[in-house]
N, C-alpha and C positions, 0 to 999 in steps of 0.2 A: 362782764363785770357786774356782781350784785349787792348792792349798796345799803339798802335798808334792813334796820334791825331784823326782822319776821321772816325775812328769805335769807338771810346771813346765819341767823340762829340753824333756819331750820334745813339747809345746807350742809351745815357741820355737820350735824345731827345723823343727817342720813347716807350713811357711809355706802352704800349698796349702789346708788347714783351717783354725787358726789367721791370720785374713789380719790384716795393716799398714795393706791399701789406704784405710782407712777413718779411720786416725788409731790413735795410743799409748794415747789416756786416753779414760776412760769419757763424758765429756762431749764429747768430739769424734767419739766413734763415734755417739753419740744424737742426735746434729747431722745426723745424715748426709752427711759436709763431705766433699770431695773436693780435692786437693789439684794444686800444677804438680806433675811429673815430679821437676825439678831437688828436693825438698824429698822425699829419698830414704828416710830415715825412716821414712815415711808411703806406700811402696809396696812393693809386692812383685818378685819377678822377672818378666818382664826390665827393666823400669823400674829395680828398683832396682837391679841386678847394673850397667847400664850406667853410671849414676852415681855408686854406691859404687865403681866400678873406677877411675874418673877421680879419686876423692879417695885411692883408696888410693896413688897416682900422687903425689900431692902430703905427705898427710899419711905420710912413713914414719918408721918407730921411729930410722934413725939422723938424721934431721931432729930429730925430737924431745929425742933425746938430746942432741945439740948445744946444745939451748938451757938446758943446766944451769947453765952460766955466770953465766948472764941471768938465772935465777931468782933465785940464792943470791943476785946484787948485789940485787933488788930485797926478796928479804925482809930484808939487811942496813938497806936503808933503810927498812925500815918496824919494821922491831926494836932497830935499836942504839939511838934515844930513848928506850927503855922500862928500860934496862939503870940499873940503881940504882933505880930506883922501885917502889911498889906494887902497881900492878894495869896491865893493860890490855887491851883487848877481841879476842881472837883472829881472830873475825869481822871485826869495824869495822876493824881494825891490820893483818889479815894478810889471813885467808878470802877477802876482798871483795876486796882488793886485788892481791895477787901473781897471779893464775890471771889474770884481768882483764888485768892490762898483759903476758903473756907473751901472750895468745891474741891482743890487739891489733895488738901487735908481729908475730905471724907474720903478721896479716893486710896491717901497714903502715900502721894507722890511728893517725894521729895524737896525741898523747900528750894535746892539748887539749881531745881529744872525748870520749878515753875514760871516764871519769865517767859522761857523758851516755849513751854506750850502754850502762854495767854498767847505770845506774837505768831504762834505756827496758826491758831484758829483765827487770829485776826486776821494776817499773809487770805486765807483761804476763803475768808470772807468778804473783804472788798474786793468793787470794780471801780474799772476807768469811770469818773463822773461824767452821769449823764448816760452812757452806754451799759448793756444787758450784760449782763455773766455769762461767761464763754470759760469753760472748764472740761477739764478731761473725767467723768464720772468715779474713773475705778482710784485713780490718785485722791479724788476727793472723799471715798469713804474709807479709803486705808488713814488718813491724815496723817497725825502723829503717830512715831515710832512707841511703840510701849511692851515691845516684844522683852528684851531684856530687864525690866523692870516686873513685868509680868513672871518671868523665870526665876528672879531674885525672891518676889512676895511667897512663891507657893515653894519653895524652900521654908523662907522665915513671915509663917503667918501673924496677922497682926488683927488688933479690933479695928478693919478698916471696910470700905466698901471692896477697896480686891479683893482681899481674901474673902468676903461673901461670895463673889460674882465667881472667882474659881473654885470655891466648895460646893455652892448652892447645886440642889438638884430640883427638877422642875418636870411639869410635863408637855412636851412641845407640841406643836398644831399638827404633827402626826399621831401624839398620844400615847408616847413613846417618853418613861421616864429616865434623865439622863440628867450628865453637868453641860456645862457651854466648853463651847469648843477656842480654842484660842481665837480663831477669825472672827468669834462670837462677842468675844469678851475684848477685842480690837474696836468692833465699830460700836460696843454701847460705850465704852470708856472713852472715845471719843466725842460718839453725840453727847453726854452726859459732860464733858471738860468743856465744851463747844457751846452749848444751852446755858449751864450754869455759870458763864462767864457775862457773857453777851446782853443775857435780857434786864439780869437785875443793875448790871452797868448804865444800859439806858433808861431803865427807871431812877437810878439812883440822879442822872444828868437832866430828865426832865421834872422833878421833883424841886432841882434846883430853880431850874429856869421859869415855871410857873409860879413859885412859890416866891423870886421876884421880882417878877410881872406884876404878882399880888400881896402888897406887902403887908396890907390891912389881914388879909386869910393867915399869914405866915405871924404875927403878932399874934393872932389869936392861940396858934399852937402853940407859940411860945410860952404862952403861959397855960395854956393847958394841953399839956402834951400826950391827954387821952385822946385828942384830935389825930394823930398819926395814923392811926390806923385808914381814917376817913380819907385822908392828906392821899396814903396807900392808893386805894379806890380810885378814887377823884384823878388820878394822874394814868391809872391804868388807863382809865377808862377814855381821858381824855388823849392822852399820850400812849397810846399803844405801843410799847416795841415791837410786835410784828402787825405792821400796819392792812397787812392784806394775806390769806392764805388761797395758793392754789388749790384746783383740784382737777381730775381726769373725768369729764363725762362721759357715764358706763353706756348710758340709753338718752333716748329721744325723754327731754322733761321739761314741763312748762313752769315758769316761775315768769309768776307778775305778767301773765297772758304774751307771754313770751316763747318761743321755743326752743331750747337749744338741743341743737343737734348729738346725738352720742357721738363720741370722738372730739368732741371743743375740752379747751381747756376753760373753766371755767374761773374766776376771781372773786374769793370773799372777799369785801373791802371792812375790816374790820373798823378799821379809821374810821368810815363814814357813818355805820352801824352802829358806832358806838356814842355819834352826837346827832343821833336820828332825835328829832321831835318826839314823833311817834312813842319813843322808848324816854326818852330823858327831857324833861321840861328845859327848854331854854339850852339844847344839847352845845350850841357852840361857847358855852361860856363856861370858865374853869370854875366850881363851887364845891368846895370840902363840906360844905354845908349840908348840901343837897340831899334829899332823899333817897337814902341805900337802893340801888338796885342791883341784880346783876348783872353785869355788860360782859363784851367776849373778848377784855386784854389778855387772859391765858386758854380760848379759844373755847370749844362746847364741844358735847358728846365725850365719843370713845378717846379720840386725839385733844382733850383738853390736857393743858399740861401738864406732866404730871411732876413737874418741880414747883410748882405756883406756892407752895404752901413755903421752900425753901426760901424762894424770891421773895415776897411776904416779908419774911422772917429779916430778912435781911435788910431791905429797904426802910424796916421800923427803925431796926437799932440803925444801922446807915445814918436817917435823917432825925432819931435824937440823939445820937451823938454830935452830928453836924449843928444842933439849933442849941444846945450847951455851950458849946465853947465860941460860936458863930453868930446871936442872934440875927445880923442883918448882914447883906452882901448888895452887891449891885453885878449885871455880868457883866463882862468886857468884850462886846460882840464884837468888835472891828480886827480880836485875835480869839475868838472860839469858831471852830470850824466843824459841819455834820459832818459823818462818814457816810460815803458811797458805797453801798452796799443793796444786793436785791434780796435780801431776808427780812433784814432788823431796819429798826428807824433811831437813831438817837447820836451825842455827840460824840467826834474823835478828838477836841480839846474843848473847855468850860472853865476858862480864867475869871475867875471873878475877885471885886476889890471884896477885902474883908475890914478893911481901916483907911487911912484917908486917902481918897483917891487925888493924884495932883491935877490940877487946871488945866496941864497941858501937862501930855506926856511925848518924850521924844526917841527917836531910837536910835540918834547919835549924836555924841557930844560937838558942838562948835567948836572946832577948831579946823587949823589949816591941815590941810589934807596930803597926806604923803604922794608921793608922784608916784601913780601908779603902771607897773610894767605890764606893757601889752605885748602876749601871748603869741608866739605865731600860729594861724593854725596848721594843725600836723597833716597827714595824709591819709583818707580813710580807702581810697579807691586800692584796688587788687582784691588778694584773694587772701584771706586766714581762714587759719586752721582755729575750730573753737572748741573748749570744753567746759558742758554744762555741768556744774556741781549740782543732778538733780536728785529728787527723792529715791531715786532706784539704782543711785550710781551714777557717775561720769559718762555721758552723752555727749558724743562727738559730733561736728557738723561743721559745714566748709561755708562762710561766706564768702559771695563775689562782691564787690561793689563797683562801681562803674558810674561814669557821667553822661549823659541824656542832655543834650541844650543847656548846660549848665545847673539839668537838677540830678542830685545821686538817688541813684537806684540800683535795685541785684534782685539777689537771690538766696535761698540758703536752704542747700541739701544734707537731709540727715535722715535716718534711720529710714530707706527706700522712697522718700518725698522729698518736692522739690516745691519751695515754699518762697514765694514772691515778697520782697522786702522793699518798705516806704516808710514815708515819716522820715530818711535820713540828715541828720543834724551833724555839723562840726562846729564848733565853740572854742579856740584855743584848742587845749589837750580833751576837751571835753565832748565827749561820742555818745549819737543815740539813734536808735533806730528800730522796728516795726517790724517782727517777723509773721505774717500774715496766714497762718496756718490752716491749711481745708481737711487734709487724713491726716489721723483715721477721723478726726472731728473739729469743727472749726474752734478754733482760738488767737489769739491776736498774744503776743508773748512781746514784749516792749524789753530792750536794752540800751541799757545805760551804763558808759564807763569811762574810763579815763585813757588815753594813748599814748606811749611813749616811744616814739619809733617803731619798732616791729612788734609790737609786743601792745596788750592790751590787757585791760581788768577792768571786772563791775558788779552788778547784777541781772538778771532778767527779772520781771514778773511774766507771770504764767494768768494770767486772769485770777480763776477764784482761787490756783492753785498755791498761791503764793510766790515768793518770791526767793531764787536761788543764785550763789556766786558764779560767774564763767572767769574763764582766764583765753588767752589768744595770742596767734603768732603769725608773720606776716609771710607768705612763700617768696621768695627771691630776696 
């Protein structure tokens, strides 16, 4: 792990040691995953130089800037219901939403899906709190389906980023000019729906929360709202949403009279880097004030972001629209909750009062309480038949369950592997349990459902893969 500013900076920098080719995060480098070309991120030069060039083609800052317009109407409708009321959720109201329908919109995708892909990259993104990311690689760079949508655009081209991404011609790291290929134009429409949701969401959530922590800094934008941009800065830098970047050591290199081995996975800690002394006066204290530097919130070198300008763009209008209609908040820690996640840092709720908060809140009313009917529990032990509604189709697989000294435990066989099941829970009708996965790669898949005699329903998560329905049936 390397922590301060000067070996973090110069880290990034030097892509030849520090390598990409292997994945961002410490769980994908220990995968030993390999990735397409197009999912540029994840390579180094000339791979990545040739598809970073082709987006820098499409994604440019006065592109971006342009769509200020677009923003400000959409955080108006997602903020003017709030205006007279008490509280409302920054995250769930704004975060999750505005970045979401603006990165959509560049792509052209349809107003009635998008829901469905913010929660498909979020599904893929968290982990169990507290435990690493465990995910199957090739499901995680297919993500969403965009195949059908993709066939519909290059029928009916439009002024959007697909129809760029299916016209453009470019020259790839063989040097060979040509267009992208569908598989191509799969995993950058992805990273791109996936990045452009996520970072400026947790900047837009830690914006709130330091700004107040600081109410004095947040009065001062308020009335001069040329501060935003600094506000911008100051939050990156102290608030990073990607708190740390992995990387693959190529060769034996010394940093900080150190040696690290070629073959270590190596950890920028940007979080730390970025409240380095050394770099920033007084680095652990939030100050919009402070003296412009650059710090590494949207990362350095070849792989710095290359939507930062978008993010930017968006966290201004974001938080002067919010400081208009909002001057002051307070947050409601005891119901805002971080998400678990090994990429990004920032929150998956941010309740705050916006009007008067009461003395005492409660979360149910005093009265006598109805007689509550207690459940019998049902029977989880034998053997069902299961089917997984997964990304590739309905996947079959037979749980056992069986009793042990009175704890349950099995098994569960599916596609040529026999896969040891724990954690089993019964509750009333309510079932859960641990399918503990080693081939072709480990993963931990959690189910949860409801039982009605022979017959079951729920969900699974898959780790990072997200999360999908099953249905089941009991043999005898």
């Amino acid at each position: 792990a390397i922590s301060r500013y000067a070996e973090v900076e110069r880290g990034l920098k030097d892509w030849e040691t520090f390598s990409s080719a292997r994945g961002g995060i410490m769980e994908i480098i220990k995968a030993n995953a390999t990735f397409p070309s197009s999912l540029f991120i994840f390579q180094d030069p000339p791979k990545h130089t040739a598809f970073r060039s082709l987006m820098q083609r499409i994604i440019t800052p006065k592109r971006m800037a342009s769509l200020e317009g677009l923003m400000r109407a959409h955080c108006a409708q997602h903020l003017d219901p709030y205006i007279g009321s008490d509280r409302f959720d920054i995250i769930g109201d704004l975060g999750a939403k505005m970045p979401m329908k603006v990165i959509c919109g560049l792509l052209g995708i349809p107003e009635s899906d998008q829901e469905a892909i913010r929660k498909s990259g979020d599904d893929r993104l968290r982990t169990e709190a507290g435990k690493p990311m465990d995910f199957d690689v090739a499901l995680h760079t297919e993500g969403a389906d965009y195949n059908e949508y993709i066939e519909w655009r290059t029928k009916n081209p439009s002024d959007d980023m697909m129809t760029e991404l299916i016209n453009a011609e470019f020259k790839d790291d063989f040097g060979v000019v040509r267009k992208l290929e569908r598989d191509e134009i799969l995993a950058i429409v992805n990273m791109v729906a996936g990045a452009g949701n996520e970072t400026t969401n947790r900047l837009i959530g830690w914006m709130g929360v330091e700004l107040a922590a600081n109410p004095d800094q947040r009065r001062a934008v308020v009335e001069n709202p040329k501060l935003i941009p600094q506000v911008i800065e100051e939050t990156l830098r102290y608030q990073p949403p990607g708190p740390s970047v992995g990387r693959y050591v190529t060769k034996d290199t010394v940093v900080h009279d150190t040696t690290i081995p070629a073959g270590s996975i190596a950890l920028m800690l940007v979080g730390s880097a970025n409240r380095d002394d050394r770099r920033f006066a007084d680095g652990d204290k939030y100050n919009i004030h402070r003296e412009q530097r650059p710090h590494l919130g949207f990362g350095f070198g070849v792989h710095a972001c290359i939507g930062a300008q978008l993010a930017r763009v968006e966290g201004r209008v974001a938080l002067d629209e919010l400081l208009k209609r909002f001057p002051e908040w307070e947050v409601d820690y005891d119901h805002a909750e971080l998400a678990s996640t090994s990429t990004v840092r920032g929150w998956e709720t941010l309740p705050v009062w916006i009007g008067k908060k009461p003395k005492h809140v409660t979360t149910s009313v005093a009265k006598e309480a109805a007689p509550v009917e207690t459940k019998k529990d049902e029977t989880l032990e034998g053997t069902w038949n299961l089917t997984v509604k997964g990304p590739t189709g309905a996947q079959a697989t037979v749980l056992v369950i069986k009793s042990e000294g009175g704890v349950l435990t099995g098994s569960a066989t599916g596609q040529g592997s026999t896969t040891a099941v724990t954690d089993v829970k019964v509750e009333g009708n309510n079932v859960s349990w641990v399918n503990n996965v080693t081939k072709p790669m480990k993963l931990k898949v959690t189910f949860t459902g409801e039982i009605a005699g022979n017959t079951i329903t729920g969900k699974c998560k898959a780790g990072f893969m997200g999360s999908f329905k099953f249905t089941g049936t009991k043999e005898g």
